[in-house]
N, C-alpha and C positions, 0 to 999 in steps of 0.2 A: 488387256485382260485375256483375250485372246489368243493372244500370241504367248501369253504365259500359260494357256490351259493345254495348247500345243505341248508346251516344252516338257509339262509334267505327264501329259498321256507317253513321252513318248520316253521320259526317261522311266516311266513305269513300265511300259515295253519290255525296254533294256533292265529294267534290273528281274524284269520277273525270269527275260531269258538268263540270267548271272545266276539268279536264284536256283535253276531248274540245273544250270549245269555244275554249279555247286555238290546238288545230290548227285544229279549222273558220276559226277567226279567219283565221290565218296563210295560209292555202290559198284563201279565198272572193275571190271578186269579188265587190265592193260593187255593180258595176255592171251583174253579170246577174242578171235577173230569176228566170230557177230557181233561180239559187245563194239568192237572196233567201225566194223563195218555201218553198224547205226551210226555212232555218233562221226561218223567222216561222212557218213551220211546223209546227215540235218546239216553237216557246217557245209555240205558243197550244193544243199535247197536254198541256206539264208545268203549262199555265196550268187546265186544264179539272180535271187532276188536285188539283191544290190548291184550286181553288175544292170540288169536290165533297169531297175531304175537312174542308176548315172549313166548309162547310153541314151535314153531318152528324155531325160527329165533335166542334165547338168552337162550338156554341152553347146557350144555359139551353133544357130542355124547355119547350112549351107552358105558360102559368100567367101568371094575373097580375101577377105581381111584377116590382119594378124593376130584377131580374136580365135578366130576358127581353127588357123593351124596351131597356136599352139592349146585351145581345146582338145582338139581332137588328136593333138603328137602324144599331150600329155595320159589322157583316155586307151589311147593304141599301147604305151609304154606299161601300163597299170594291167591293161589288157592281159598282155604277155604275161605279168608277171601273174595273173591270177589263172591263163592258162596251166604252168609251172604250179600253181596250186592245188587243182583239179587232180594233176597227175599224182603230186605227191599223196593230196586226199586218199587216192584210187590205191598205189603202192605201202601207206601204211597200213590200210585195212586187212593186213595179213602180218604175221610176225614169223619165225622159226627159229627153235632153236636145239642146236643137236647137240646136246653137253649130254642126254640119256644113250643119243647114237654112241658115243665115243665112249661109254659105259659098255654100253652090250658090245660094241665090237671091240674092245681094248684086247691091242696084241691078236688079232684075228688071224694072221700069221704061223699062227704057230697051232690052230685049230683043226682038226681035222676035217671038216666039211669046205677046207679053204683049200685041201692038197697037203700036199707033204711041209711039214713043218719047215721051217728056212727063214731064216733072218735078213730081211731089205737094205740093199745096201743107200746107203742117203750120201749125198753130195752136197757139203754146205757151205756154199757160196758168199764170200763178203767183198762186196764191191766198192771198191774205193778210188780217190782221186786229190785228193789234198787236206784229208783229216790228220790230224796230228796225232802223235801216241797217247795223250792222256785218253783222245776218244776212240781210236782203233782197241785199244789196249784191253777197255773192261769189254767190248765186245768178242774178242778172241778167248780172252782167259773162260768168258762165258759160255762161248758155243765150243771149248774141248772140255767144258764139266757137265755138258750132258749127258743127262742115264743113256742118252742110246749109245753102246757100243761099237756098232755098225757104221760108222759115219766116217767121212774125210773132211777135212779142214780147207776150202781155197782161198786165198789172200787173192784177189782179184785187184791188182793195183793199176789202176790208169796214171799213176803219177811216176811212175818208173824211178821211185825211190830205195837209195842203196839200203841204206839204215834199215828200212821197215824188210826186204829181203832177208836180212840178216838176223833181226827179229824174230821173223816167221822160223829161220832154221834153230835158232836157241829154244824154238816153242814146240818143235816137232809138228809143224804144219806148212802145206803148202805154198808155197809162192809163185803166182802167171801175173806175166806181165806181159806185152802185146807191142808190133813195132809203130802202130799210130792209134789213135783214137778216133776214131769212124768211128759213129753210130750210137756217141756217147755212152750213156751206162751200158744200154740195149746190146750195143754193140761189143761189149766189153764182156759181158756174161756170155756173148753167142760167140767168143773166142773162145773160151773155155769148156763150153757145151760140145764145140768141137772136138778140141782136147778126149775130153770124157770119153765122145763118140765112137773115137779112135784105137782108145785105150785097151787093155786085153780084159780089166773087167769094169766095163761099166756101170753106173750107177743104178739104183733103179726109179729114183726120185730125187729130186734134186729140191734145195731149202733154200731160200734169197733172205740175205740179211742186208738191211743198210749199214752204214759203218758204224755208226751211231747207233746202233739197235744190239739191246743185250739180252737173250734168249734163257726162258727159265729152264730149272731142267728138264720139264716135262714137256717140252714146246713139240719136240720128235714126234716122239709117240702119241700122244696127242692129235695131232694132226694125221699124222698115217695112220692113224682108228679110221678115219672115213674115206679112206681109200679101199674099204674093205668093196663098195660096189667101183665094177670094173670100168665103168662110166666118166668115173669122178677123174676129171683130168687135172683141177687143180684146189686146193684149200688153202683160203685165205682167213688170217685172225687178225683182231686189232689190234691196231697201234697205239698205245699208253705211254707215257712219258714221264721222266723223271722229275723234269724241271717245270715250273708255271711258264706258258707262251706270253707272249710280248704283253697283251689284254691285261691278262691275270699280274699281271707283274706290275706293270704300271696300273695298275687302279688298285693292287694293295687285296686282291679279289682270289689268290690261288687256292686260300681254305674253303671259301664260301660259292664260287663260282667254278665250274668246270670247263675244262680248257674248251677250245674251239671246236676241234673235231670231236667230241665226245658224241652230242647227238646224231651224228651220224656214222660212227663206228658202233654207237652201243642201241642205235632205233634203226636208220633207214638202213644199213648192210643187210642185218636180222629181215627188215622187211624185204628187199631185194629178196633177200634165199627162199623167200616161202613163194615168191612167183619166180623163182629161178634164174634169176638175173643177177645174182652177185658175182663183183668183180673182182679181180685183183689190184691190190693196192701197191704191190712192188713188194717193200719188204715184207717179215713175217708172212712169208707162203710159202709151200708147198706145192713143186709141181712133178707130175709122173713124166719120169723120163723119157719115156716111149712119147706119149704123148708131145712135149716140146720137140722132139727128135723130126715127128710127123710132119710139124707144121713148119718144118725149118729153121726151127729156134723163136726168139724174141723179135716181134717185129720193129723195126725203126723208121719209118713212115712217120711216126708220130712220139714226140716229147714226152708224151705217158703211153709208154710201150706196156706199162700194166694194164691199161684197160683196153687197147688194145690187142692184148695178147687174149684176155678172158672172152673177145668177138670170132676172133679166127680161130680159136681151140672150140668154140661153140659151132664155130661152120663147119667144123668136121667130128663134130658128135662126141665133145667131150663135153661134160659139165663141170662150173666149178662150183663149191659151195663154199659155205660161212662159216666159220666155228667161233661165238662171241665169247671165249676168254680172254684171260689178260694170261699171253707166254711169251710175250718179250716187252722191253720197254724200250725206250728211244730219248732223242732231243730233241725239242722243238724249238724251232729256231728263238733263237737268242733276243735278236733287232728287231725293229717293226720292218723295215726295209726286207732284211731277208725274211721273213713272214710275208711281204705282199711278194716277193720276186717268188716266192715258191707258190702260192697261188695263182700268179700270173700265171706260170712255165703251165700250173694244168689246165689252167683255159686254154691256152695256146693248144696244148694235145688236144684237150675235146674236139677244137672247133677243127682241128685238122685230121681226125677224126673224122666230124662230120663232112668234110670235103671230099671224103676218104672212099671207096667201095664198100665201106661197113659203115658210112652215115645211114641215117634213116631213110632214104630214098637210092641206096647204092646199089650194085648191081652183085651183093654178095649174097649168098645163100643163107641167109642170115633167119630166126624164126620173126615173127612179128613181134615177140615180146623184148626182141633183143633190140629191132628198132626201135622199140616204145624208149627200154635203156638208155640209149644213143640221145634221143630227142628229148628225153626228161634232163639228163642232166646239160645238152646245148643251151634248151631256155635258163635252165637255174640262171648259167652265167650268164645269160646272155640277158636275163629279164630282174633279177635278182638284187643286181649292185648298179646299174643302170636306173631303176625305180627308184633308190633311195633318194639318187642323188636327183632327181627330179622334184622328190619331194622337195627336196633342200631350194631347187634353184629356180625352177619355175614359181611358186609365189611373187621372188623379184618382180617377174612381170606387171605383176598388178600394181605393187608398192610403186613402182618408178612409171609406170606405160597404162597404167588403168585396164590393163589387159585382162581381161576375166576367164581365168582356167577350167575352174570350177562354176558355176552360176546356182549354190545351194544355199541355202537358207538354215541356219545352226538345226532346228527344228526335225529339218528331212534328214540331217546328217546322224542325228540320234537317231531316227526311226529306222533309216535303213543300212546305215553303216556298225551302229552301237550295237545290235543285237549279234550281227555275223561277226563281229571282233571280239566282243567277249565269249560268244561260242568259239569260236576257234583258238582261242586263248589256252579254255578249259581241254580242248582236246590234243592241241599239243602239250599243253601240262600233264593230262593224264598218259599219253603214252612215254613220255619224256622223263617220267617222275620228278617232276621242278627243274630238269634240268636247262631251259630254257627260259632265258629274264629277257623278256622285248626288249625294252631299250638296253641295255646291256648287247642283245645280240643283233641291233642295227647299227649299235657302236662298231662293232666287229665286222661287220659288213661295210658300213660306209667307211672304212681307216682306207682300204685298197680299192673302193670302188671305181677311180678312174685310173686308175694303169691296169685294171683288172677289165671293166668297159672297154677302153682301148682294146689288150689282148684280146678282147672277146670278137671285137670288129673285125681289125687285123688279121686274125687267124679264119674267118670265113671268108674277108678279100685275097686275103694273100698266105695260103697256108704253108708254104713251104719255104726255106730260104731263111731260116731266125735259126741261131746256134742256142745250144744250151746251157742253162745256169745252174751249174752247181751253187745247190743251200748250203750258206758255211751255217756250220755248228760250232759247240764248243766257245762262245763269242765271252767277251767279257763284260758283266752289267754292274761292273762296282762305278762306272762314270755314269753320269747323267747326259743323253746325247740326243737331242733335239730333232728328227727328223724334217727339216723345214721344207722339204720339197712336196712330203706326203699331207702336214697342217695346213699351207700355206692357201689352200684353194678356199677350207672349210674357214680361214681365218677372215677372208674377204668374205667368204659368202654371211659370215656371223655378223659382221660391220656391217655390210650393205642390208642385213634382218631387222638390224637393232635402229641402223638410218630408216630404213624405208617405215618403221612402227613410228618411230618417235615424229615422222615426216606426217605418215595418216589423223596420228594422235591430233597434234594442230593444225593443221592444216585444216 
């Protein structure tokens, strides 16, 4: 009786905290900052309270045994990742959004408190490498029917294909091609850059399209609105997509469910700009010509030369900002395969990155929010898809080894787990507007989380020396095609779940 008046104090706990964020929900604006900053506020007190009680309360004493390490591996992994929570806590309690900026300054150019009237010349970039014409195609026809006038067309081919040459000249746009491939994309844009450099009129901002990416008309101008402070060295917008990602597609989810990156192109970017730390994402940006010219071009040091290009235009006094429209659209990859192989490639960058002079502890002139940037998104991967799979596979221990990970009692799990989970539930719901389903979005997390773990390891042991993988796009999903390499982990782990229950059941 007891033990049952335990279970009811503490599921009444928990629902009064459900209850109370229920209203918060109902009442908040997602879009001010205090309102924000409270409720990230309460979920990183009930988050401080749960950690101190499973650091003290639910892990093996001191000792040798292999109770202890894996308590205390498992505690250190959870750890991390509730660091990585903290951060992001801290970064969404601010939002921004410049869709008024680009109102007041539209065409600023041509204003008279900006100088003498004159039109920007843009240089727009499409860098490619073994996409085929159905998907080069709608993105050229695209970027020569934009309103800006002002612009040039580059076919950026790494694949030194005759056909698409010839293409380009029936289209009235340019064609560079390069005698090797050093420095993959990176490298490939910063052949061209030199081009420009050279040339008798160069650019005065420069526009990165991926191949796959179809720019609406107003994508230009749009983004050269906030060019108008002389600061701004580069504008990046989101990335939207035509097609449902591998997720949405296999579980039947693309009307009711939003692709993968959504929460983070349409919440954490937006939050990033209001502390001044958004990045560039590669395609769909915008960068001033002078500026890339400054810093040498694109750096290739690292696999995501976009977020690293947004650190070293910041070390030398540029800033880049956000603008959350939708003015291009893209692909997402087709396979599950190439959806983990392109989240691989960015951990790989981050973590060499962090290896990098512009890691969080590097010897660049970096400000301190820029290493907070660096080291927020290191843990994600590193803490992120690592934790899942822990979940998953550390219980094994108990089932088969009587190993005790946890040492909690159902009762303390509601009191001190229940209340911090349903708040933070309610506060990523409310900034998110429903756009995140928990288990929906640890599905999506644990599909890559061990090639993803892997890269993550790898690229802080050994960050240099891994070549690059182009994301094929354009794939075909009229077959049914099994990934067995990616299932095959979660399929034993599922058998060894379903033995080691039915094993405790009788036994």
């Amino acid at each position: 009786m007891l033990f049952l008046g335990d279970v009811q104090s503490a599921l009444v706990l928990a629902g009064l905290v459900w209850a109370i964020a229920l209203l918060v929900r109902h009442y908040a604006d997602p879009q001010s900052d205090r309102h924000r900053g409270i409720i990230f506020g309460i979920t990183a007190l009930l988050a401080l309270r749960y950690i101190y009680w499973r650091a003290t309360e639910t892990v093996a004493a001191p000792a040798l045994t292999v109770d202890v390490f894996a308590s205390w591996g498992f505690l250190g992994i959870e750890m991390l990742a509730m660091v990585g929570s903290f951060s992001s806590y801290l970064m969404m309690s601010r939002t921004m959004d410049r869709t008024a900026e680009v109102e007041t300054y539209w065409q600023w150019w041509e204003k008279p408190e900006h100088g003498a009237p004159h039109h920007p010349k843009v240089a727009l970039l499409i860098a490619t490498y073994n996409e085929d014409i159905g998907v080069l195609e709608r993105t050229i026809i695209g970027a020569k029917f934009l309103r800006y006038e002002h612009k040039t067309i580059y076919v950026l081919d790494d694949g030194k294909r005759d056909w698409l040459r010839d293409y380009c000249a029936r289209n009235d746009v340019e064609y560079v091609t390069r005698p090797d491939n050093k420095g993959a994309k990176a490298g490939n844009i910063n052949h061209t850059l030199r081009l420009l450099a050279t040339s008798d009129s160069p650019p005065d901002y420069v526009a990165v399209l991926d191949a796959d990416f179809v720019p609406h008309q107003g994508f230009v101008q749009r983004c050269l609105s906030l060019f108008h402070d002389p600061k701004v060295g580069l504008v990046q917008t989101p990335q939207h997509f035509f097609n449902a990602d591998p997720i949405q597609h296999n579980l039947g989810l693309s009307r009711s469910y939003p692709d993968e990156q959504r929460f983070f192109f349409d919440h954490v970017q937006p939050s990033r700009d209001a502390w001044g730390i958004a990045f560039c994402c590669g395609t769909s940006s915008v960068v001033r010509f002078s500026a890339v010219v400054e810093i040498g071009g694109f750096p290739t040091e690292s696999v995501t030369e976009d977020f690293m290009l947004t650190l070293v235009l910041q070390e030398h006094g540029w800033k880049t900002v956000y603008l959350n429209e939708a003015l291009t659209e893209g692909l997402a990859p087709e396979g599950l395969k190439e959806y983990v192989t392109q989240r691989a490639r960015w951990c790989l960058g981050l973590m060499q990155i962090a290896r990098s002079d512009y890691g969080p502890l590097g010897d660049s002139r970096l400000r301190l929010r820029d290493r907070w940037s660096v080291a927020d998104s290191v843990i994600f991967w590193l803490s992120a898809f690592s934790f899942r799979l822990a979940s998953i596979f550390f219980p094994l221990l108990y089932w088969y080894f009587n190993v005790i990970v946890v040492d909690a009692e159902l009762v303390e799990v509601l009191r001190y787990f229940g209340p911090y989970y349903l708040w933070s539930l309610m506060a990523i719901s409310l900034v998110s507007r429903g756009g995140i389903v928990p288990i929906l979005n640890d599905v999506t997390q644990l599909i890559g989380a061990i090639p993803i773990t892997a890269a993550a390891i790898l690229g802080l042991v050994k960050p240099h020396g891994h070549g690059f993988k182009v994301t094929a796009k354009g794939g075909d999903r009229s077959k049914i095609v099994v990934q067995w390499s990616l299932m095959r982990p979660f399929l034993i782990g599922l058998l060894l779940t379903l033995a080691g229950l039915t094993i405790g059941i009788f036994s």
